[in-house]
N, C-alpha and C positions, 0 to 999 in steps of 0.2 A: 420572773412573773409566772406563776404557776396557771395553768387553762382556765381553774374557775375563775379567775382573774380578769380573764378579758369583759370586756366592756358590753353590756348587752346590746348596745348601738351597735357595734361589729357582730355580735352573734345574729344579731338577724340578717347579715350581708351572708351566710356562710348560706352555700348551696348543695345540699348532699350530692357525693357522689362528684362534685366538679370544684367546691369554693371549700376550706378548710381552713378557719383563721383560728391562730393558737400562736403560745410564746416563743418565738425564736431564741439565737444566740445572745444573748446578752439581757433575757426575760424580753426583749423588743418585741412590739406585734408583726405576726409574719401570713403571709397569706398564701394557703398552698392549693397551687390549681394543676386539674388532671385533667387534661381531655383525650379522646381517642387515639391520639397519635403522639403527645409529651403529657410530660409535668413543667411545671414552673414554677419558682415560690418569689415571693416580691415583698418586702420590708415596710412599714408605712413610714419609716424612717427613711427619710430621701425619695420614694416612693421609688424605693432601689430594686430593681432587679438582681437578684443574685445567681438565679438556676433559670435555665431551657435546656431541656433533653429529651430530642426525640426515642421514641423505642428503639430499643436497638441499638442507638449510636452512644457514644462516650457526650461528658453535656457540653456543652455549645459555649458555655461561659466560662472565663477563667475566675476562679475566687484563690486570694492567698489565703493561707494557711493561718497568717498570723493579722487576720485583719481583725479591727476593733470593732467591735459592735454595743458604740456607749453614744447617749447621747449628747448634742455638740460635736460627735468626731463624725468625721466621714468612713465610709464601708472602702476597703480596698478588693476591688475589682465587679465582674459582672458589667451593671449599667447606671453608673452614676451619673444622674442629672446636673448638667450646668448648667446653672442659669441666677440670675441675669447678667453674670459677665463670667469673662475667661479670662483662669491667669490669676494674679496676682493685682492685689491692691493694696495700698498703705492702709491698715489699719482694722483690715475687714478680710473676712475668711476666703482662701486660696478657690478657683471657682464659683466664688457667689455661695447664697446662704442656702440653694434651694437643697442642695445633698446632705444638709444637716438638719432640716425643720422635720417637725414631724406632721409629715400630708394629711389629711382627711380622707378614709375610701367611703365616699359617696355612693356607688351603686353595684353591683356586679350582675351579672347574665348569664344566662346557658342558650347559646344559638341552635335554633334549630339544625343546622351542616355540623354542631358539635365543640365548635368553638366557644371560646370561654374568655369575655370581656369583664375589664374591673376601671373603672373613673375615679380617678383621686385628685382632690381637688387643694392647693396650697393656699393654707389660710393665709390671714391677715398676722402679720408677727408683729410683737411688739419691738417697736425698736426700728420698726423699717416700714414708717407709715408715711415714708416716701413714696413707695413702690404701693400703696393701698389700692390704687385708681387701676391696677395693671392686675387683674382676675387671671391667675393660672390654673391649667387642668393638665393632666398627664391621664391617656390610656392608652392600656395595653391589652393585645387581644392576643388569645395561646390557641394556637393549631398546630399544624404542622410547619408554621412560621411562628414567627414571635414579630406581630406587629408593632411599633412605640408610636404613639402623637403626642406632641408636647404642643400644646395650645394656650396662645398668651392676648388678651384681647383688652383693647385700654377704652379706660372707663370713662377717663378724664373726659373735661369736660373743653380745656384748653391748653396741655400739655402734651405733649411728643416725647416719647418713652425711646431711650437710647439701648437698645438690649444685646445680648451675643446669646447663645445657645449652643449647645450639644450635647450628643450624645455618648458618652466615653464609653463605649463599648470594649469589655475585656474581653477575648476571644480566644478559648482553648486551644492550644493546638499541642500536636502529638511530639513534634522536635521542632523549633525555631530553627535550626537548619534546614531543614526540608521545607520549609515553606515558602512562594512567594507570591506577589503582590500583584494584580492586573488591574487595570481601568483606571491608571495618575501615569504612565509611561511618557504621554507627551506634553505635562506639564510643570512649567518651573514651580518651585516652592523655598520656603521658609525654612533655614534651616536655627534649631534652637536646642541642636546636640555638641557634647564636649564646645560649651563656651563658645558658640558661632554667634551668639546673640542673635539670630533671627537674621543672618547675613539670607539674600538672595541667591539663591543656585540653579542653577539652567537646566530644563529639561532634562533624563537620564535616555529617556528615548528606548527603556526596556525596562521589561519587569521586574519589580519592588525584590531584593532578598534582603533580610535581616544578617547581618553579618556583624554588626558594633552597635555601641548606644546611636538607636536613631529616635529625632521629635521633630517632626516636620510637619508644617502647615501648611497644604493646596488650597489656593485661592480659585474661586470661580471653577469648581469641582462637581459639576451634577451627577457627574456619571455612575455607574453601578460600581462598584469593587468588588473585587471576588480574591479569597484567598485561598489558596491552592496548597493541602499538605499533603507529602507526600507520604509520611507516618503511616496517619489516619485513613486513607487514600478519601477524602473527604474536600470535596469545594464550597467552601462558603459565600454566601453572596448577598451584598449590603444594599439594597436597594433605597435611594433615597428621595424623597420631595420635597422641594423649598429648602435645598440645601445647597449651598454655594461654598462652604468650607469642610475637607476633609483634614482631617491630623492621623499620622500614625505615630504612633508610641511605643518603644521597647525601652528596658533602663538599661539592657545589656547587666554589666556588674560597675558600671562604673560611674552611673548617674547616682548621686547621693539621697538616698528618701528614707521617709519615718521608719520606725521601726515592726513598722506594720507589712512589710515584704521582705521575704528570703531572698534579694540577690540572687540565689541558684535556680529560684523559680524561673528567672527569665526565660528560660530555654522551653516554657511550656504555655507562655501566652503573647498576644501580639492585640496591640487597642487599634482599633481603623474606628476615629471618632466621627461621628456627621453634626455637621451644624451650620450655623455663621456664625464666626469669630474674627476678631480685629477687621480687617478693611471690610468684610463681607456682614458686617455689623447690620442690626436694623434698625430705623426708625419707625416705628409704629406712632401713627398720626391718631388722634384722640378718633373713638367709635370704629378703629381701623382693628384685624383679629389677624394671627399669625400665627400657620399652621407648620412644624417641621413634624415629618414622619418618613420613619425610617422600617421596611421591613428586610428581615433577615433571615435566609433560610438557606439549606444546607442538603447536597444530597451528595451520592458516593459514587467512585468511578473506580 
């Protein structure tokens, strides 16, 4: 998709000097924001985050090298949206459909402190006019944080919307050796690494290191996480709300996945996802609204 291309609906969203929407990888529309202290660029495809980088520092986000940027496929790394379930189901896309539609950005802003807000809103799809009565919004605000809200609010008028949520956050870091995990030390989780099927395992009672293929689900997890590399000499830190499910994820080399990741990449990202998923699931009750947000910010030591 070449610039003149883009749609004059999005050209009037573009704000000089802080909003910049033009064709991404795969011709996709891409939207690039600068403010005083990062950039960011975000896809309307998935209404994915792919980049946060503060001045100064290496970006925040991990993207592979070899991810697809087609539509129908999902983006490999950054911040793909899941919703409205986790995981896997018979017959319907890995995740839920929302990392593959293509969102609507409905407004964007320049704050007076310098920050720089964008609202995108998930249309109605054809084919999933189950889920119509259930109005989703995703925004995201670029500072010196990188704010997400993911907002689902049921329309219905006598239906109870069964939903799961997160936020798959991919997360740069400088050596997966050197890195480890704080704020999950004193609680049990899920384990669904080398064929555990999601067996139960007991508190570790010390901080998270990456050492083998790990995929674990903490249940009932509000707490902050922060990830500590020692590379980078950079701490990261995951602040979350209305979040009761944390997942972290590495494939190591031995988890089997598309061929949209190098295997060797592992050693340079680590996913600390937020959400609810499976038991920490929601019921949202008909006129009822549910907010997750997650902010994430990063400084050096």
């Amino acid at each position: 998709m070449e610039t003149h291309l883009i749609p004059e609906i999005l050209r009037r969203l573009e704000i000089p000097g802080h909003v910049e929407i033009s064709a991404g990888n795969g011709g996709l529309p891409l939207a690039k924001i600068k403010t005083p202290w990062s950039t960011a660029e975000i896809y309307l495809h998935g209404a994915h985050v792919t980049h946060f980088q503060k001045n100064g520092e290496p970006p925040l986000l991990f993207m592979s090298r070899q991810s697809h940027f087609k539509n129908g496929e999902p983006v490999r790394g950054g911040v793909p949206v899941i919703f409205p379930w986790f995981g896997n189901r018979d017959g319907e896309p890995s995740h839920g459909f929302a990392r593959i539609a293509e969102w609507q950005l409905v407004k964007t802003s320049a704050n007076t402190d310098g920050a720089v807000t964008l609202h995108f809103a998930l249309p109605k799809i054809s084919g999933r006019e189950q889920w119509n009565d259930l109005r989703t919004e995703f925004i995201v605000t670029v500072a010196d944080t990188l704010t997400m809200e993911l907002t689902s609010a049921n329309e219905a008028c006598d239906e109870t919307f069964e939903i799961e949520n997160c936020l798959h956050t991919y997360f740069h870091v400088g050596d997966i050796g050197a890195v480890s995990i704080s704020g999950l030390e004193t609680l049990p989780f899920d384990d669904f690494a080398f064929g555990a099927n999601g067996a139960r395992r007991a508190a570790e009672n010390a901080v998270l290191k990456i050492t083998q293929e790990t995929n674990r689900v903490y249940f009932d997890s509000p707490q902050t996480v922060e990830i500590r590399d020692e590379k980078w000499k950079r701490a990261i830190r995951v602040e979350k709300f209305h979040s009761q499910s944390t997942v972290v994820w590495n494939p190591w080399t031995t988890q089997k996945l598309p061929d949209d990741f190098d295997p060797a990449e592992h050693a340079h990202m680590v996913c600390v996802e937020s959400g609810n998923v499976k038991q920490n699931k929601i019921s949202l009750a008909p006129e009822k609204t549910f907010n997750l947000k997650v902010v994430v910010s990063s400084k050096s030591f």
